[in-house]
C-alpha positions, 0 to 999 in steps of 0.5 A: 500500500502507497503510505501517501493514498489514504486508507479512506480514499483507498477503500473507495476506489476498491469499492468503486472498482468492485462495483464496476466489476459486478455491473459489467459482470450483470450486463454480460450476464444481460447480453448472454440473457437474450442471446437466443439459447439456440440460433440458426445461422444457415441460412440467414434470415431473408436469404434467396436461395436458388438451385446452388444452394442445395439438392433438387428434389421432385417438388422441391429444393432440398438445403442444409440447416445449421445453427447452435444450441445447448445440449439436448435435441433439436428439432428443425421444423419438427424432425430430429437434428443430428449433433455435435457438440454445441452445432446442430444440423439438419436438412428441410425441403423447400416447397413453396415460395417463402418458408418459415424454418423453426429450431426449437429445444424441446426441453426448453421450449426455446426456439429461433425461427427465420424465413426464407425465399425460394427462386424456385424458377431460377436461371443464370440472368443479369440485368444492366443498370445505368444511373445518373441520366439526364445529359443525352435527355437534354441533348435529344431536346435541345438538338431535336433530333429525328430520331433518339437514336441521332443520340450517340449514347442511345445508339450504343446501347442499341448497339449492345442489344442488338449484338447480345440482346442487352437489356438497359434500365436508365435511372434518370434525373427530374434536372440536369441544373438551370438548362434542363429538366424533363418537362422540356423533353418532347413527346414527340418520340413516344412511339419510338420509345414504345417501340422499343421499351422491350430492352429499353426503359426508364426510371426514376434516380432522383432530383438532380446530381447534387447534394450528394445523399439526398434522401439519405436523411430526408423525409419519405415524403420528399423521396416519394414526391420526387419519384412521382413528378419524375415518374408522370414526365416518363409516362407522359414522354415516353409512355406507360410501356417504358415506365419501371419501378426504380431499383436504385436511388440515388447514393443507395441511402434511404431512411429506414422508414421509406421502405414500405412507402416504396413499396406501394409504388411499386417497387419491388427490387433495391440495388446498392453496393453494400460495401464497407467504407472506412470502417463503415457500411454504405451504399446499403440503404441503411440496413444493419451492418448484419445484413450488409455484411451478409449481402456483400457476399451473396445476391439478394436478400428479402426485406419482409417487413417491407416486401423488397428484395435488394439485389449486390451490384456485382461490378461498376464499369466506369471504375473497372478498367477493360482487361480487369471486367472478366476477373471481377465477373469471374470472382462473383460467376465462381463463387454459388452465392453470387453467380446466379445473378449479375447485377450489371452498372455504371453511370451516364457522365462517363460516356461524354467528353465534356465530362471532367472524368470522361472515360473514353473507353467507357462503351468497350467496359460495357461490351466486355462485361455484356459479353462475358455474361453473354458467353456463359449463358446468362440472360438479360432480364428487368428485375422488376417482371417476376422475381428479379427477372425470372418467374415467380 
């Protein structure tokens, strides 16, 4: 003992000590109170699980389920698990469309219980993405063009389809600034945007490029205003036929509370990065930092709360140099969790010179990630017909 300490102050600070220990001993003791006694943890909660994630059966998909619990019997769905030591397993037969799996220790009666969603019609297919439109709108009016595709970036994309039957989905602007916004475009196209809506379509992105997150804070209500004034110029100019649910907004970022107003409009898929950014998940429409980790590793996950899938973008051209695009594809095509579904994107500005970060070889990236899709058997699809792209 320091002579210089007083005993006093002494027992204080080892009564203060003690009780420090005995609160963190009662919270652990909490945490480890409503950690549940037995868990499933394959597969996740939400998961989308098509014809790589288990064996088919006649009716059915037959899948693998694992999770903890403490010793005893384990039953999943009412048939016996095998164990080992603390692991359980067992195998369920999916037959319908969603499927409500339960663990449950009998002589506990606890249990854990998860939903999943069978993409029992599934094939390989990717869909093609392009967000931050608004330039080649305000280009189409200004010039008058005869047709929309006297428009080079609409004549590439042309190009693209009717080389590998691609199918493009443009995420678009309400403005491009003070020279443009959509109640400028003519609908004087319209037949020929109804021609072609059969690869060709239009969706709402946002407002305008800046700020950047804009409805990342913002009140459902605006997001929702927004997407209905941009939605009744795309059916007022190009048609009912060419109109699709948006799939991606702008930044990927959404107040937790706009996801079933969405819904009722008919959004039915979300796309983001679900990346990890200085230490923090983003572009993930602000889902829990669980679900974004297991969705940076697979293709979809169901949000039944709201009833909206969200799809991982699998590469982003405009980032991806030429000779990389087969090696990031490549990555996503070997992996049973990923290959499945290839969510194709990039962004608009990159295609035109005047741009500050034009990149002149921005339609040779979208040919070879087109291409290598192509050459392996995935077809192009809108994920807003059936379930991401294939019947339901």
């Amino acid at each position: 003992m320091n002579p210089a300490v007083p005993r006093r102050r002494f027992l204080q600070v080892t009564l203060a000590g003690s009780v420090g220990s005995l609160m963190a001993t009662s919270e652990a003791t909490r945490a480890d109170a409503d950690r549940p006694a037995v868990r499933i943890e394959e597969p996740f909660h939400g998961a989308v699980l098509n014809r790589r994630h288990g064996e088919a059966v006649e009716g059915g998909l037959k899948i693998r389920v694992e999770g903890r619990a403490p010793a005893g019997n384990v039953l999943v769905n009412g048939v016996a698990a095998t164990r080992q030591g603390d692991r359980f397993r067992a195998e369920v037969i999916l037959r319908e469309r969603d499927t409500t799996i339960v663990a449950r220790c009998p002589a506990s009666g606890q249990q854990h219980e998860i939903r999943v969603r069978w993409d029992r019609h599934s094939f390989p297919r990717y869909r093609f993405s392009i967000d931050d439109n608004s330039f080649f709108l305000r280009d189409i009016a200004q010039k008058k063009y005869p047709s929309l595709f006297d428009c080079f970036y609409l004549n590439g994309l042309r190009e693209l389809h009717r080389k590998y039957g691609a199918k493009f989905v443009l995420n678009i602007y309400w403005t491009t600034g003070d020279d443009f916004s959509l109640p400028q475009f003519p609908d004087r196209y319209k037949s020929q945007w109804r021609e072609n809506a059969g690869w060709l379509r239009l969706a709402f992105h946002a407002w305008a490029d800046k700020p950047d997150r804009p409805y990342q804070d913002a009140p459902p209500e605006k997001l929702l205003a927004d997407l209905d004034r941009v939605a009744a110029e795309i059916r007022r100019f190009a048609g009912e036929e060419v109109y699709t649910p948006p799939t991606v907004i702008h930044w990927g970022m959404v107040r937790p509370e706009a996801l079933k107003p969405l819904a009722t409009r008919g959004i039915r898929v979300l796309s983001g990065y679900f990346e990890k950014w200085s230490g923090r998940w983003d572009i993930n429409y602000r889902l829990s930092d669980e679900i974004s980790a297991w969705l940076s590793r697979h293709d979809a996950w169901v949000d039944y709360a709201s009833g909206i899938t969200f799809s991982k973008i699998d590469i982003v051209c405009n980032n991806v140099p030429v000779e990389k695009i087969p090696a990031v594809l490549g990555a996503a095509g070997s992996d049973p969790n990923q290959a499945e579904i290839m969510d194709l994107f990039t962004h608009e500005q990159y295609f035109w010179p005047f741009y500050v970060r034009y990149i002149p070889d921005h339609f040779q990236r979208l040919d070879t990630a087109i291409r290598w899709v192509t050459e392996r058997g995935y077809k192009p699809v809108f994920f807003h017909e059936g379930f991401l792209g294939a019947p339901e």
